[in-house]
C-alpha positions as CSV (number, residue, x, y, z in Angstrom):
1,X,-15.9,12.7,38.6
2,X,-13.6,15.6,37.7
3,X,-13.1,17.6,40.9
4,X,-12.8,21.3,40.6
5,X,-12.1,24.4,43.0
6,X,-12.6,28.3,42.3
7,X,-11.6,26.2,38.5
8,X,-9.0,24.9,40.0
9,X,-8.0,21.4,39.3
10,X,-8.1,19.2,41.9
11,X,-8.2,15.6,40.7
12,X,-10.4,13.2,38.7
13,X,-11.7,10.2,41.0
14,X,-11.9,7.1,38.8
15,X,-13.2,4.6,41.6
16,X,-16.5,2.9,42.7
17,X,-18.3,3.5,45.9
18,X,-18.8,6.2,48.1
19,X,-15.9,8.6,48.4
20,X,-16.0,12.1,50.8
21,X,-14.6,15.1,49.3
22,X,-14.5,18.7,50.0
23,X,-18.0,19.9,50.2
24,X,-16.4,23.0,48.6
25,X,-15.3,21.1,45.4
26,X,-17.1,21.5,42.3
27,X,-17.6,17.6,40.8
28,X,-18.6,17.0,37.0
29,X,-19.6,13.7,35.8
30,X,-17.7,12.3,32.7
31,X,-18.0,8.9,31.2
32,X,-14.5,7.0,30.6
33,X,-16.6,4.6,28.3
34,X,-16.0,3.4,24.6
35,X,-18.3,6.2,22.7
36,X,-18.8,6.1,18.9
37,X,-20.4,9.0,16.5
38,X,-20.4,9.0,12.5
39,X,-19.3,12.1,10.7
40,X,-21.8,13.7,8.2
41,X,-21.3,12.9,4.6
42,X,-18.2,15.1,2.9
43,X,-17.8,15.6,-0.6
44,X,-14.2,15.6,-1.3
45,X,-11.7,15.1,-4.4
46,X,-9.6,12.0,-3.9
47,X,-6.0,11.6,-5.1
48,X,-6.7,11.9,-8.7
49,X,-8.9,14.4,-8.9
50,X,-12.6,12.4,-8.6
51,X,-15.6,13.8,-6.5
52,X,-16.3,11.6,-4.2
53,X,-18.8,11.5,-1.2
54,X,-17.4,9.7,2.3
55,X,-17.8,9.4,5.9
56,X,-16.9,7.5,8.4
57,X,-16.9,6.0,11.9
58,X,-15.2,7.5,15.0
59,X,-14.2,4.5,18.3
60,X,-13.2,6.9,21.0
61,X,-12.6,7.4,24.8
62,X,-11.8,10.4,27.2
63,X,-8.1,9.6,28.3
64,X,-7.4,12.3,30.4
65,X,-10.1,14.1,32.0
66,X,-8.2,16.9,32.7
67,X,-7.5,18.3,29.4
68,X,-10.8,17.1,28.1
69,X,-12.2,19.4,30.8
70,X,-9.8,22.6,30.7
71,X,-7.7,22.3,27.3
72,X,-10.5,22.9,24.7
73,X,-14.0,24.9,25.4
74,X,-16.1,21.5,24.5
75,X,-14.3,18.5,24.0
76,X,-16.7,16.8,22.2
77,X,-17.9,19.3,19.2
78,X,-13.6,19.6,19.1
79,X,-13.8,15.7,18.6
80,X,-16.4,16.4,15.8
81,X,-14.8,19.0,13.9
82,X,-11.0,17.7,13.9
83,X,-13.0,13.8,12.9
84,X,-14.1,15.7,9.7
85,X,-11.4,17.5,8.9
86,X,-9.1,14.9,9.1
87,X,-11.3,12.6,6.7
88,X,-11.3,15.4,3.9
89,X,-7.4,15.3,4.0
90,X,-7.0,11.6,4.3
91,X,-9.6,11.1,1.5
92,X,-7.7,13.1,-0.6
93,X,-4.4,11.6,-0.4
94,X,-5.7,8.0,-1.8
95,X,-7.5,7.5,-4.8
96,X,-11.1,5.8,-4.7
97,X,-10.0,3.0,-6.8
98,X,-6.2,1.9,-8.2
99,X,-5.1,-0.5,-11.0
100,X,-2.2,-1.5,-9.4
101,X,-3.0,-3.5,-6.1
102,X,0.8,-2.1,-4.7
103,X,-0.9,1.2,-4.4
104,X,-3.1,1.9,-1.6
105,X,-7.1,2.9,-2.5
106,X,-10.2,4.1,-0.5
107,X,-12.2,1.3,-1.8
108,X,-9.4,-1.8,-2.0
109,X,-7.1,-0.9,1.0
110,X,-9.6,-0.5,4.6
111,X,-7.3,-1.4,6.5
112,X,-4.2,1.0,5.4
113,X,-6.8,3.7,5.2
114,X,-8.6,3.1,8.4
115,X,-5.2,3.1,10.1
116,X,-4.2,6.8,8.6
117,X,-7.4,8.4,9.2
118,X,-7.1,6.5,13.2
119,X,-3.8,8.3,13.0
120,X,-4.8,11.8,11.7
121,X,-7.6,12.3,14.2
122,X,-5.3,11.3,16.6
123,X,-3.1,13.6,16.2
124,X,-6.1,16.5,16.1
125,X,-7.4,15.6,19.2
126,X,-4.1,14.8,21.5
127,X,-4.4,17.6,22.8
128,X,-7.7,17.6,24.2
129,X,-7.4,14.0,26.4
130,X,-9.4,11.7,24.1
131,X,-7.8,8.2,22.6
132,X,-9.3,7.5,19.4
133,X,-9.9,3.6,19.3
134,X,-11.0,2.8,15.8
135,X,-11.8,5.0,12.6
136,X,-13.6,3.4,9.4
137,X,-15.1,4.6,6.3
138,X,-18.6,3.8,6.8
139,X,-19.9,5.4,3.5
140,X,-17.6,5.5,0.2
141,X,-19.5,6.4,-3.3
142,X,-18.9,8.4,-6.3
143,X,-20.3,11.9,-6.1
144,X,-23.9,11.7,-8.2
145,X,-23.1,13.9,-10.8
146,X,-20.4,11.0,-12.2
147,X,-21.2,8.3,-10.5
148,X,-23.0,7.2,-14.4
149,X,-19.9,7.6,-16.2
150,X,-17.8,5.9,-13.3
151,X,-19.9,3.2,-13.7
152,X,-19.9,2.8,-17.9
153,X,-15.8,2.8,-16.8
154,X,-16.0,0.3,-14.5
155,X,-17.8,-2.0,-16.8
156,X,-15.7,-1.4,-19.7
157,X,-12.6,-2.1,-17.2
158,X,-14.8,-5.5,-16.6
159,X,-15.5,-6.4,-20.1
160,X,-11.4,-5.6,-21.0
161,X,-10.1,-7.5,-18.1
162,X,-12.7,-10.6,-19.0
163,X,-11.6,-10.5,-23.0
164,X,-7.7,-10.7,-21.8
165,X,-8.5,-13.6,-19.9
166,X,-10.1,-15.5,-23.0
167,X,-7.3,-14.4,-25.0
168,X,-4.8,-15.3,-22.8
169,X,-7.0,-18.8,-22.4
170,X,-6.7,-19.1,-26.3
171,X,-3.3,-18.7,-26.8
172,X,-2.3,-21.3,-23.8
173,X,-4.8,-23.8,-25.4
174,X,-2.8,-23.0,-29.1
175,X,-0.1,-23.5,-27.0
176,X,-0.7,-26.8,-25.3
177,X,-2.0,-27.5,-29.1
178,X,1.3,-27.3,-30.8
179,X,3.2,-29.0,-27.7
């Protein structure tokens, strides 16, 4: 219970069981439990360029009640907003997919990613008294009007990688041959 007087704050009493207070006090009921929401689906650009659609999966909890109550005019549509804004900018500083695995992705490196974007909503909502818990892509696709042509170049990446390895099975087979 947040406890308010002429919008004055008075305290926040965090205790079970029956409690007097000033009869004068205004008291608002805010939950200090785990609360989850998923943002809408964004279409962004990632890091090199590609359209991409992507949402994700907000963990969080009300901190301090005090600044969730007076620092921003509705705590929760704050949440909201800052939770997409800070998924367009982390989607766009990783691509979707890399070829070297020493380079962070959206697709290939959750946890790296998941930890940024944790960090960057964090850092949006500080002010307002709410810990953010977890934050996960929960939807990661090519935008539709390439997702066709990603997918020819992902199979030609496929059918490349697979003739290297039957060439490189050849030549160790030669190999072992002439030894």
């Amino acid at each position: 219970m947040v406890l308010t007087y002429a919008t004055q704050y008075k305290g926040t009493m965090k205790q079970n069981g029956v409690f007097w207070t000033n009869p004068f006090y205004t008291k608002d009921e805010m939950s200090l439990q785990l609360k989850n929401f998923e943002t809408t689906t964004s279409k962004v650009n990632d890091a090199n360029g590609t359209p991409i659609e992507i949402k994700c999966v907000i963990v969080w909890k009300v901190r301090d009640t005090a600044k969730a109550t007076f620092a921003v005019a509705g705590f929760e549509s704050f949440l909201y907003t800052q939770a997409e804004s800070a998924l367009r900018i982390c989607a766009a500083l990783y691509p979707y997919e890399s070829q070297d695995e020493a380079f962070p992705s959206l697709r290939g490196s959750k946890e790296i990613v998941s930890a940024a974007l944790r960090r960057a909503v964090q850092d949006r909502v500080e002010k307002c008294g709410v810990e953010i818990v977890e934050a996960n892509i929960s939807h990661l696709t090519y935008a539709i009007e390439i997702a066709a042509t990603m997918l020819k170049k992902q199979q030609a990446q496929a059918i490349i990688a697979a003739k290297k390895d039957i060439v490189a099975g050849a030549v160790s087979m030669v190999k072992m041959a002439l030894e």
